[in-house]
Backbone as CSV, one residue per row, in Angstrom:
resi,resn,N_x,N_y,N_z,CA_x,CA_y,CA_z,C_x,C_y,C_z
1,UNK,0.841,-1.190,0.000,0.000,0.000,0.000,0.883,1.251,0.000
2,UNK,0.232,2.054,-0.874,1.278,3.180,-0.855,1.542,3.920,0.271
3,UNK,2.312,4.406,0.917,2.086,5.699,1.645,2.170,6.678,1.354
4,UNK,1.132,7.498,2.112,0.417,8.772,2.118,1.590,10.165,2.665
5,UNK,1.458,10.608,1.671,2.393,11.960,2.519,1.866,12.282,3.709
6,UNK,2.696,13.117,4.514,2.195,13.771,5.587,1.501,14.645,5.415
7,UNK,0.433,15.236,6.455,-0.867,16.344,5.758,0.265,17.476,6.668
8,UNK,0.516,18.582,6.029,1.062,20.110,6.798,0.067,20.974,7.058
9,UNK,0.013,21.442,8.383,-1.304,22.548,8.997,-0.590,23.852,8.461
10,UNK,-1.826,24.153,8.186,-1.568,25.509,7.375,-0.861,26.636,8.119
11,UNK,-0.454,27.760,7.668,0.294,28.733,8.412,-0.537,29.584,9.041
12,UNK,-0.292,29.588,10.758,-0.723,30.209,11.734,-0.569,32.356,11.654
13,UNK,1.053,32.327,11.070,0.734,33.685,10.710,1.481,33.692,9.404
14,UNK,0.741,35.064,8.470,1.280,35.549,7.005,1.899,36.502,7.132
15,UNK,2.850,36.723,6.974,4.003,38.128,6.529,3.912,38.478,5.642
16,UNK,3.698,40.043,4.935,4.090,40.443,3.446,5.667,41.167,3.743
17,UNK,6.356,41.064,3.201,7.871,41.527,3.049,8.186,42.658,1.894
18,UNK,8.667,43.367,2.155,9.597,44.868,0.758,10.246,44.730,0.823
19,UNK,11.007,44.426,-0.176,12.714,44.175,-0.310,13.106,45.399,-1.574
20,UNK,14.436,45.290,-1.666,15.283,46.350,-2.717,16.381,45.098,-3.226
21,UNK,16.555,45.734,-4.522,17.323,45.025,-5.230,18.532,46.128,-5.749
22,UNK,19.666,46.479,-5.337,20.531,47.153,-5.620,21.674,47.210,-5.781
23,UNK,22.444,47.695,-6.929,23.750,47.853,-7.095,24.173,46.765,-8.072
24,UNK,25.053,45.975,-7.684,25.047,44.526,-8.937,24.314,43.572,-8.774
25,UNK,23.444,43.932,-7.613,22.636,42.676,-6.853,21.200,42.917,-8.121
26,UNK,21.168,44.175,-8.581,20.048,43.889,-9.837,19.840,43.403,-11.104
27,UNK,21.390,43.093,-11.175,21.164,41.728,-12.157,20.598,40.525,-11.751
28,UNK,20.211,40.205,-10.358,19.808,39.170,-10.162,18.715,38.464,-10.590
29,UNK,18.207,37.827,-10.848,17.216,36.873,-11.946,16.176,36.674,-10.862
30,UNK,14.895,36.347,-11.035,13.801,36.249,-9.964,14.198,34.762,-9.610
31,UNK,14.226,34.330,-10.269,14.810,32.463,-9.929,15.944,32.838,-8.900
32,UNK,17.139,33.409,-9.377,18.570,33.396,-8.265,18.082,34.139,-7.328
33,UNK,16.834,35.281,-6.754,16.541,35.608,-5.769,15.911,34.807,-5.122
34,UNK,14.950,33.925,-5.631,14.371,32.469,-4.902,14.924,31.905,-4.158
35,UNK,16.309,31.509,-5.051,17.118,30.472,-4.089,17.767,31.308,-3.105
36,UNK,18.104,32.234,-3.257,18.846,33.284,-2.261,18.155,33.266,-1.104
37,UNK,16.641,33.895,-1.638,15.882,33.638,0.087,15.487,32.795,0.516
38,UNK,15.439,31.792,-0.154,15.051,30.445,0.352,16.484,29.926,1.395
39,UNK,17.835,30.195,0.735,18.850,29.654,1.945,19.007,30.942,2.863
40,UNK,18.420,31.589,2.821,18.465,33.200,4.158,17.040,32.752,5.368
41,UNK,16.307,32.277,4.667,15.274,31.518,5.651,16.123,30.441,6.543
42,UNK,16.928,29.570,5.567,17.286,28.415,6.237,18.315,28.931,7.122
43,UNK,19.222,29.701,6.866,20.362,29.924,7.697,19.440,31.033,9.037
44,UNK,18.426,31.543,8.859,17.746,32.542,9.776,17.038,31.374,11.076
45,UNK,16.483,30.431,10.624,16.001,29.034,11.136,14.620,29.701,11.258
46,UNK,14.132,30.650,10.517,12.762,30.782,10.465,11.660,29.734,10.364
47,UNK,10.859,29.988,11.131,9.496,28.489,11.870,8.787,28.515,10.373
48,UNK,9.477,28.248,9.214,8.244,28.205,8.139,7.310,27.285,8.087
49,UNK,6.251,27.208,7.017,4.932,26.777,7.123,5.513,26.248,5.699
50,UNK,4.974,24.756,5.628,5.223,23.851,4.369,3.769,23.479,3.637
51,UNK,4.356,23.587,2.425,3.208,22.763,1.519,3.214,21.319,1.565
52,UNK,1.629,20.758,2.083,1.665,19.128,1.960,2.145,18.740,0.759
53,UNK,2.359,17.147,0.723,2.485,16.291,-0.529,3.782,15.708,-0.156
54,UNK,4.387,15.110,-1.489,5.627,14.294,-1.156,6.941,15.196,-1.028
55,UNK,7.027,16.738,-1.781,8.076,17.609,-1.789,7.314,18.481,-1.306
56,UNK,7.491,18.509,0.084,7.091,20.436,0.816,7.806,21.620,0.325
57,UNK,7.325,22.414,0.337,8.244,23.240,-0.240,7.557,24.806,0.756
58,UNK,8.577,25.361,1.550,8.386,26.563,2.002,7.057,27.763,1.927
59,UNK,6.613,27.958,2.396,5.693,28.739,2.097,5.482,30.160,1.868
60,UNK,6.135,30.006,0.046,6.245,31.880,-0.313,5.422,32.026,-1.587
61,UNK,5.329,32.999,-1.499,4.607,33.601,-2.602,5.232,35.187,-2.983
62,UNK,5.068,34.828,-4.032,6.032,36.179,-4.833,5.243,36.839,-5.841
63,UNK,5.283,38.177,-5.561,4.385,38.980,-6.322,5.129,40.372,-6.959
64,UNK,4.729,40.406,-8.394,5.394,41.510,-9.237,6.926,41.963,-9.187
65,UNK,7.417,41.081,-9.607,8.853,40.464,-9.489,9.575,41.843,-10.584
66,UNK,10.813,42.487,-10.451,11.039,43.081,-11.520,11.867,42.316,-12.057
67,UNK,12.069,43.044,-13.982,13.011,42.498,-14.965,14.225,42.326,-14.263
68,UNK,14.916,41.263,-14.564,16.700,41.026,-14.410,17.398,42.341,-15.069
69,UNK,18.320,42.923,-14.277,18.572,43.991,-14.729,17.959,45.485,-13.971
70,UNK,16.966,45.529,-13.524,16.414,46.766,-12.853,16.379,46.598,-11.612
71,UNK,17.044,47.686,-10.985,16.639,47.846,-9.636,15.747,48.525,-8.806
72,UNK,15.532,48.119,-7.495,14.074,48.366,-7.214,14.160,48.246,-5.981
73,UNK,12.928,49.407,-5.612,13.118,49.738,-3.712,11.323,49.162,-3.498
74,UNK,10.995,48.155,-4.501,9.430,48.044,-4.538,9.220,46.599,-4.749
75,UNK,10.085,45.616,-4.345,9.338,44.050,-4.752,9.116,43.752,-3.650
76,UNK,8.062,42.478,-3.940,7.329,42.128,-2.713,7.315,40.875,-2.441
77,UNK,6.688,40.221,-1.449,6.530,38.431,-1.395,5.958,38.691,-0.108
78,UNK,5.606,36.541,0.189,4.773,37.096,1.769,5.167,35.152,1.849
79,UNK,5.222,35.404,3.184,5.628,33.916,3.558,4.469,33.431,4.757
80,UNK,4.669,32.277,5.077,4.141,31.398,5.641,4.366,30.896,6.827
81,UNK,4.258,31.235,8.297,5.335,30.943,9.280,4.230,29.546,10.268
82,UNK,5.116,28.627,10.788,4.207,27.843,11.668,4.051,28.291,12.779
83,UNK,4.497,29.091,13.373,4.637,30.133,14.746,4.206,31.918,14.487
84,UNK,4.117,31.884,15.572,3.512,33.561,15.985,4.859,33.973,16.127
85,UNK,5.349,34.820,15.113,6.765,36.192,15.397,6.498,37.245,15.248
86,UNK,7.334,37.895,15.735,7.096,39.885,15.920,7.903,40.163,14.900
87,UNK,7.422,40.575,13.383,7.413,40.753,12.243,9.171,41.718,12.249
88,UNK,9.500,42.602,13.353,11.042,43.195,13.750,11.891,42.361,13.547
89,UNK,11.562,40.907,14.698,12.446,39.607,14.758,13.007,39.353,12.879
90,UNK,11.855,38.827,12.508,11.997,38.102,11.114,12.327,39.346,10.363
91,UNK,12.316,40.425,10.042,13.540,41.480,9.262,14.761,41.332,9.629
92,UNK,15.276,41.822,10.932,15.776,41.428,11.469,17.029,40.322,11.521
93,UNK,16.385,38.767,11.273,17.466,37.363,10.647,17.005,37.923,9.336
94,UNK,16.319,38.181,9.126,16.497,37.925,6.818,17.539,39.108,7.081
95,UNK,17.630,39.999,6.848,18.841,41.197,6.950,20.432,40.665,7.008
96,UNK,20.328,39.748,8.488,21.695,39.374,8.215,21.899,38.183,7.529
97,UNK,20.729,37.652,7.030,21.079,36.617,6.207,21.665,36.554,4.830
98,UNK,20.668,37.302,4.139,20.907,37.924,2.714,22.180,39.038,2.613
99,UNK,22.526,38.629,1.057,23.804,39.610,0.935,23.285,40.883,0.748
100,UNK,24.581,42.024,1.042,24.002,43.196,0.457,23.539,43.525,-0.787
101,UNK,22.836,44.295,-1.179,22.169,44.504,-2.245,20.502,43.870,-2.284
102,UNK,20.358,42.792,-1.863,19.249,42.188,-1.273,18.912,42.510,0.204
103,UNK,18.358,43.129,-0.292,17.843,44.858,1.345,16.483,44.506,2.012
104,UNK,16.116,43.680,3.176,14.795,43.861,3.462,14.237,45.039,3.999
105,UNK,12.933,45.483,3.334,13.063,46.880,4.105,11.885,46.998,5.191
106,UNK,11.019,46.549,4.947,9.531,46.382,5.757,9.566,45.516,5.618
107,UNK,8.691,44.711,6.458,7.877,43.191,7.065,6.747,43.404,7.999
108,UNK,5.389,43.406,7.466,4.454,43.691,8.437,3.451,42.563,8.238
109,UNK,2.044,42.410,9.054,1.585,41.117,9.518,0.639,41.427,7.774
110,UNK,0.565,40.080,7.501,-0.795,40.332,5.968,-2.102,40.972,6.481
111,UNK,-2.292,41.362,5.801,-4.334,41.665,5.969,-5.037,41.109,5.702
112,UNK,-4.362,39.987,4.591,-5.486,38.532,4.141,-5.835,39.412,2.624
113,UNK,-6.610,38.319,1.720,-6.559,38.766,0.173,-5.042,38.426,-0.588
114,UNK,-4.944,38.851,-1.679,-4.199,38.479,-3.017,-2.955,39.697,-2.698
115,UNK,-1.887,39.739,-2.325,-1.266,40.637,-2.912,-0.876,41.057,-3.934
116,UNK,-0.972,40.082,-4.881,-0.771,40.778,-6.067,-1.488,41.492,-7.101
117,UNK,-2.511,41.527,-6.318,-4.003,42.079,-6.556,-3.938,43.844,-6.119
118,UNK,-2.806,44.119,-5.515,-3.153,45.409,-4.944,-1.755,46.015,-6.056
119,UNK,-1.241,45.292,-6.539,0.061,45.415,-7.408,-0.365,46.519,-9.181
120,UNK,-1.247,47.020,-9.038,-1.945,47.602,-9.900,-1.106,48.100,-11.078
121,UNK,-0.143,49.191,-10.463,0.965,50.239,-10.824,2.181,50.346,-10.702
122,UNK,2.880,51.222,-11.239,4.563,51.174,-10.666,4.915,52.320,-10.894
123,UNK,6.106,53.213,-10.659,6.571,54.029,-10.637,8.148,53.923,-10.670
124,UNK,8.576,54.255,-12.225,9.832,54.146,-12.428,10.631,55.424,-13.051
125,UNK,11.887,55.156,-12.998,13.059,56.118,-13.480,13.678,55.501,-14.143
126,UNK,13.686,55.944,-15.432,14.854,55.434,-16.645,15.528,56.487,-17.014
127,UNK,17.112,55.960,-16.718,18.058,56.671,-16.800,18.762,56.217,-18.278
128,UNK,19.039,57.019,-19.367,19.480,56.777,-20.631,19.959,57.690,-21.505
129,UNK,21.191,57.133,-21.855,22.410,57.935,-22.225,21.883,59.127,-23.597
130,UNK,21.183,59.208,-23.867,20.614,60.674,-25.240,20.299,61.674,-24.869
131,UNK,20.296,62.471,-26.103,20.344,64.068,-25.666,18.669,64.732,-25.033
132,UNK,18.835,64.859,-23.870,18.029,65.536,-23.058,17.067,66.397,-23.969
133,UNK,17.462,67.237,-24.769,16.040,67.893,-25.932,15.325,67.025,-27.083
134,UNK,16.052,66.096,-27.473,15.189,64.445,-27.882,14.270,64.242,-27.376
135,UNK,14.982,63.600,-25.671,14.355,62.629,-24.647,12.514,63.729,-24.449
136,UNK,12.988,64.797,-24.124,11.547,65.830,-24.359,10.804,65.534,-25.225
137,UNK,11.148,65.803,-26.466,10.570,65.690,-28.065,9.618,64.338,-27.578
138,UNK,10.417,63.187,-27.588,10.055,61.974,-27.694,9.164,61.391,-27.257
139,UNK,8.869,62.139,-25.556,8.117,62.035,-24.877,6.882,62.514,-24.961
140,UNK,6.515,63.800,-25.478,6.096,64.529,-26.306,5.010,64.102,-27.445
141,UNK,6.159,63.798,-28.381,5.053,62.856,-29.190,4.706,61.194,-28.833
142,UNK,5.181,60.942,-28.142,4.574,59.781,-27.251,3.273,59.813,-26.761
143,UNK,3.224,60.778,-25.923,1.932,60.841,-25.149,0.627,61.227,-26.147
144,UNK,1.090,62.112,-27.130,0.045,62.646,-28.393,-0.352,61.478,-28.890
145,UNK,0.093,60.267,-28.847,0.043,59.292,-30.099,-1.289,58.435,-28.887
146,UNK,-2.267,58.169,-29.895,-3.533,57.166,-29.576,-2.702,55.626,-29.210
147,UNK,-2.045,55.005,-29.900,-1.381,53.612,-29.603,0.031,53.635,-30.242
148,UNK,0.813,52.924,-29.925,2.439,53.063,-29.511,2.309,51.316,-30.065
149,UNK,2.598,51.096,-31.417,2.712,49.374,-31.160,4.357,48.850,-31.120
150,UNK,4.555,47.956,-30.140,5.718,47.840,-29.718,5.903,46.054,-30.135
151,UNK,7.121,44.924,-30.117,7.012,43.839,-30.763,7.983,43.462,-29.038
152,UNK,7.872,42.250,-28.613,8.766,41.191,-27.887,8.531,39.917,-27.964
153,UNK,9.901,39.385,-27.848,9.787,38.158,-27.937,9.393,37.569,-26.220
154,UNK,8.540,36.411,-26.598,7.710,36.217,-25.308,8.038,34.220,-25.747
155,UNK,7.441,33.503,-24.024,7.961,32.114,-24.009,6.327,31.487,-25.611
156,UNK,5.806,32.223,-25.983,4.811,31.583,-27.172,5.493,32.488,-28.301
157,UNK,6.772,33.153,-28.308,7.055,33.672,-29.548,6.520,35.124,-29.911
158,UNK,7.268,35.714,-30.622,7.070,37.190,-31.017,6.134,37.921,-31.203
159,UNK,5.528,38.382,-29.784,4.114,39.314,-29.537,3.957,40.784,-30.222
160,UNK,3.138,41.316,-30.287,3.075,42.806,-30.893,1.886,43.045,-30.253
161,UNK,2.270,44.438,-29.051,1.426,44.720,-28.528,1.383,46.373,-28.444
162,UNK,0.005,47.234,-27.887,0.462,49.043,-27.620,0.860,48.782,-26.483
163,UNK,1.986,49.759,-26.279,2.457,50.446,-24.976,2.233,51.256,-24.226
164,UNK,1.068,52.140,-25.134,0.959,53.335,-25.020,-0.322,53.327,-23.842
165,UNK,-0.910,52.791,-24.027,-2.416,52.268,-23.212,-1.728,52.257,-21.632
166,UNK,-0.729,51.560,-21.388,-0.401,51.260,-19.867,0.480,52.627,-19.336
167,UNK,0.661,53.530,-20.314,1.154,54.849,-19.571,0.580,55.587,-19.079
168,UNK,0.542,55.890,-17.255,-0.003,56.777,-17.046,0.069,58.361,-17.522
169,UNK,1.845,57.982,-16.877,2.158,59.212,-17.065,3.645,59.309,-17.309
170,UNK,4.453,60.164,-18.347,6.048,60.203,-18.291,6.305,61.709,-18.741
171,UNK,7.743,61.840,-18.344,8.686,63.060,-18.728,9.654,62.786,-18.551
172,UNK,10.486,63.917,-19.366,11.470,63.754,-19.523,12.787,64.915,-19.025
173,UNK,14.128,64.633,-18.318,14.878,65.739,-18.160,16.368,65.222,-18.329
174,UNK,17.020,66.276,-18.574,18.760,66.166,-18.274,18.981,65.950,-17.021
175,UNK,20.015,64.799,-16.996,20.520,63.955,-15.962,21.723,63.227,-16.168
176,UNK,22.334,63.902,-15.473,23.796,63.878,-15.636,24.282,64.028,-17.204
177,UNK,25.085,63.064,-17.827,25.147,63.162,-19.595,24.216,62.546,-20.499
178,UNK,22.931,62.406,-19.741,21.702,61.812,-20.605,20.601,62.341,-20.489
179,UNK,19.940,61.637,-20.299,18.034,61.758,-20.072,17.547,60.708,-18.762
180,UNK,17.041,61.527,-17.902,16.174,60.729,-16.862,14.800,60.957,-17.250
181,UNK,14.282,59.513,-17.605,12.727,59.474,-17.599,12.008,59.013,-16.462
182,UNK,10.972,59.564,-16.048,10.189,59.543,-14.954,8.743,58.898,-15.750
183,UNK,8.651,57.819,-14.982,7.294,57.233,-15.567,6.504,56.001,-14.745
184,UNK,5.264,56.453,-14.980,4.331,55.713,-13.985,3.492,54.634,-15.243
185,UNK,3.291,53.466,-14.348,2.644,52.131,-15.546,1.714,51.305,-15.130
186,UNK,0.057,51.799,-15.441,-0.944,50.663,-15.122,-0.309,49.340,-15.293
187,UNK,-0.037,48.497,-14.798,-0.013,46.659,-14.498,-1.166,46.519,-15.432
188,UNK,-1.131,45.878,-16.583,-2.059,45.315,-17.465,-1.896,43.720,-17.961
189,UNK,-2.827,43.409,-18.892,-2.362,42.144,-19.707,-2.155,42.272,-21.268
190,UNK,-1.381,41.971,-22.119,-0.411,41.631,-21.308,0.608,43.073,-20.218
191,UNK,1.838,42.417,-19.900,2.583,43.375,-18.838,3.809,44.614,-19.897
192,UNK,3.716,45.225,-19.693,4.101,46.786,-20.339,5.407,47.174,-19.544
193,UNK,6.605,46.529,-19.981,7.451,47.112,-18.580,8.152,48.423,-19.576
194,UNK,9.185,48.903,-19.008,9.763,50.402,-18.977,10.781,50.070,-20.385
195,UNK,10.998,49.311,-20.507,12.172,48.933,-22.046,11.152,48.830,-22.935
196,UNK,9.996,48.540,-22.813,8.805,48.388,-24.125,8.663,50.010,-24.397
197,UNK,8.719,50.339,-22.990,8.172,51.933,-23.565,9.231,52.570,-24.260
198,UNK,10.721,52.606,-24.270,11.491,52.728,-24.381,11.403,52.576,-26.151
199,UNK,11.385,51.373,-26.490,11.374,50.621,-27.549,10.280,51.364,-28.342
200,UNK,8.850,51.629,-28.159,8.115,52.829,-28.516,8.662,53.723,-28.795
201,UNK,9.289,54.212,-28.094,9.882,55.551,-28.047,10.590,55.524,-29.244
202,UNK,11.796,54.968,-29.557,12.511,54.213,-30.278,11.482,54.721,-31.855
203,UNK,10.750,53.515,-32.019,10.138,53.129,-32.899,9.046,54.216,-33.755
204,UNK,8.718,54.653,-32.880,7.820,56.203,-32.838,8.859,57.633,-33.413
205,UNK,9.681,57.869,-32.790,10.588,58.932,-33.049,11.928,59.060,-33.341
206,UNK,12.212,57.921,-33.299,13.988,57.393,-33.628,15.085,57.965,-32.689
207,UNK,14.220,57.801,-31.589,15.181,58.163,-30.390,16.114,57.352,-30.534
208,UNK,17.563,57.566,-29.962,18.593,56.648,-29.957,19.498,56.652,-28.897
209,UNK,19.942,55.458,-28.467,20.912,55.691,-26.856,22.391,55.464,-26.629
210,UNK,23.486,55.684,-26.520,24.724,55.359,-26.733,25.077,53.983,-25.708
211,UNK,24.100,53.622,-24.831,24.302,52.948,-23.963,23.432,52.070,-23.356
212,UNK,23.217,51.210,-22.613,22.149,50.821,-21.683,21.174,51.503,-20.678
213,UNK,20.096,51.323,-20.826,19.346,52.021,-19.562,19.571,51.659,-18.652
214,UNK,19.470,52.576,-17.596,19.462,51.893,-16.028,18.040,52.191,-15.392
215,UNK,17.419,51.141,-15.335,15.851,50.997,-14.807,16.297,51.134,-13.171
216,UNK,15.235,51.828,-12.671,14.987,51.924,-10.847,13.315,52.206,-10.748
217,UNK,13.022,51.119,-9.938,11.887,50.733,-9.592,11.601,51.740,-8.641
218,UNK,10.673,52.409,-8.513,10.838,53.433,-6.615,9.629,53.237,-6.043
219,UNK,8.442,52.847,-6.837,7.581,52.079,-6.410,6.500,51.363,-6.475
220,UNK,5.611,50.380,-6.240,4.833,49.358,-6.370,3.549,49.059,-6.113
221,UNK,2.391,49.233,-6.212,1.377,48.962,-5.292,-0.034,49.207,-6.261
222,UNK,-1.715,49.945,-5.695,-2.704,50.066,-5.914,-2.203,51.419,-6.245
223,UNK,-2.537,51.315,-7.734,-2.859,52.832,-8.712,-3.834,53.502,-8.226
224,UNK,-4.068,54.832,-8.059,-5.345,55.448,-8.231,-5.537,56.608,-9.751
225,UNK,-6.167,56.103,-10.091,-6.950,56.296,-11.491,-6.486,57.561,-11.869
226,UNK,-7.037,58.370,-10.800,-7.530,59.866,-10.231,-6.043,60.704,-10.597
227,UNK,-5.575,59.869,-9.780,-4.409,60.756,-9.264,-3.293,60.642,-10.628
228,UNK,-2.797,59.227,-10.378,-1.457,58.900,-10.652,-0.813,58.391,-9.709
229,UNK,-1.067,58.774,-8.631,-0.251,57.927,-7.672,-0.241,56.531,-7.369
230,UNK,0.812,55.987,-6.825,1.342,54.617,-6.417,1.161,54.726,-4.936
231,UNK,-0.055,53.816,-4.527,-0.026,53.522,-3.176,0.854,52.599,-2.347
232,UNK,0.891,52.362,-0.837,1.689,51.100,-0.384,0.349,50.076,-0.140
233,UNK,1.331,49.142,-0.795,0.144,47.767,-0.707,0.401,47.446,0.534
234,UNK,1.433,47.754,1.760,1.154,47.051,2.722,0.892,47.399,3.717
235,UNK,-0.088,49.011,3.690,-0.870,50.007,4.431,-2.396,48.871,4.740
236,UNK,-2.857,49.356,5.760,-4.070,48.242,5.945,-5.060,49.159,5.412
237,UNK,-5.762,48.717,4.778,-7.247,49.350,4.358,-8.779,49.345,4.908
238,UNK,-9.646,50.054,5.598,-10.905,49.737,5.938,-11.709,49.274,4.966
């Protein structure tokens, strides 16, 4: 007769976590941050909460992960603990667990619901090496334009989608020997990140860059329509 895995009781308390990804640590891949916090749990000896079956596996959940390559003071996740901790404690061991560049910054108790449900928006800075009265222009006729169609290659093969739809809002200024773009991005389907817009840009006006962008995430959460603004998803709500 076969045997039955062991049944695991579900997790007594939920944590949502903010982390930063910075410096060379934002090349890191959402996979190599997995395993990263997965051995910062283990070396922390955090009371986690396991998934039944024959391979348990930790209890995380990861929500609105950024591109490899961008850094960010705005990703999120939420774990699973079999014990009651004072949310200080568990920052606290993850901090000295994880290397620098992998920054925990908040850890507060969940409110219950989807976090990635409150993940609406973002708020980014693209930093890129062209001439600052372009980067204007570009932006410019960007925003004038009804749809922006942009092309990526995706895991079903070479999509063509607008970009233009998920912009709230952007501008443009001189920054340092380039262009800093400031830009905010409804979370849609499909997902619209900051190099698509880029690539618009591109494609639309023949902007051109001597170099790589440097993407910075600054922040994450529930859009409001109204505003433009980026709320914190891990403010409690009535």
């Amino acid at each position: 007769m076969r045997e039955q895995p062991e049944q695991q009781a579900p997790p007594v308390q939920r944590l949502r976590i903010r982390y930063a990804k910075r410096g060379r640590l934002r090349f890191t891949s959402h996979r190599d941050f997995s395993r990263a916090f997965e051995r910062a749990i283990f070396r922390a000896r955090l009371p986690m909460a396991y998934s039944s079956g024959f391979n348990p596996h930790p209890r995380i959940s990861y929500a609105g992960a950024s591109p490899t390559g961008a850094a960010s003071e705005a990703e999120y996740l939420e774990i699973g603990l079999a014990q009651v901790v004072d949310p200080a404690v568990i920052r606290a061991q993850l901090e000295e667990s994880l290397p620098d560049g992998l920054d925990v910054l908040e850890v507060v108790e969940s409110a219950g619901g989807s976090l990635s449900d409150l993940l609406t928006g973002s708020h980014w800075l693209v930093d890129l090496a062209t001439d600052p009265d372009a980067g204007v222009a570009a932006v410019a006729a960007f925003l004038a334009a009804e749809t922006v169609t942009v092309e990526r290659m995706t895991k079903k093969g070479l999509r063509e989608f607008d970009c233009r739809a998920a912009v709230i809002s952007m501008s443009a200024a001189a920054y340092g020997a380039g262009t800093r773009f400031d830009l905010v991005l409804r979370h849609a389907v499909p997902a619209v990140r900051p190099d698509d817009v880029l690539s618009g840009l591109g494609a639309l006006t023949g902007l051109v860059s001597t170099g790589s962008p440097l993407l910075t995430r600054l922040a994450q959460g529930p859009l409001d329509e109204a505003t433009g603004e980026i709320g914190d998803p891990l403010v409690v709500r009535g």
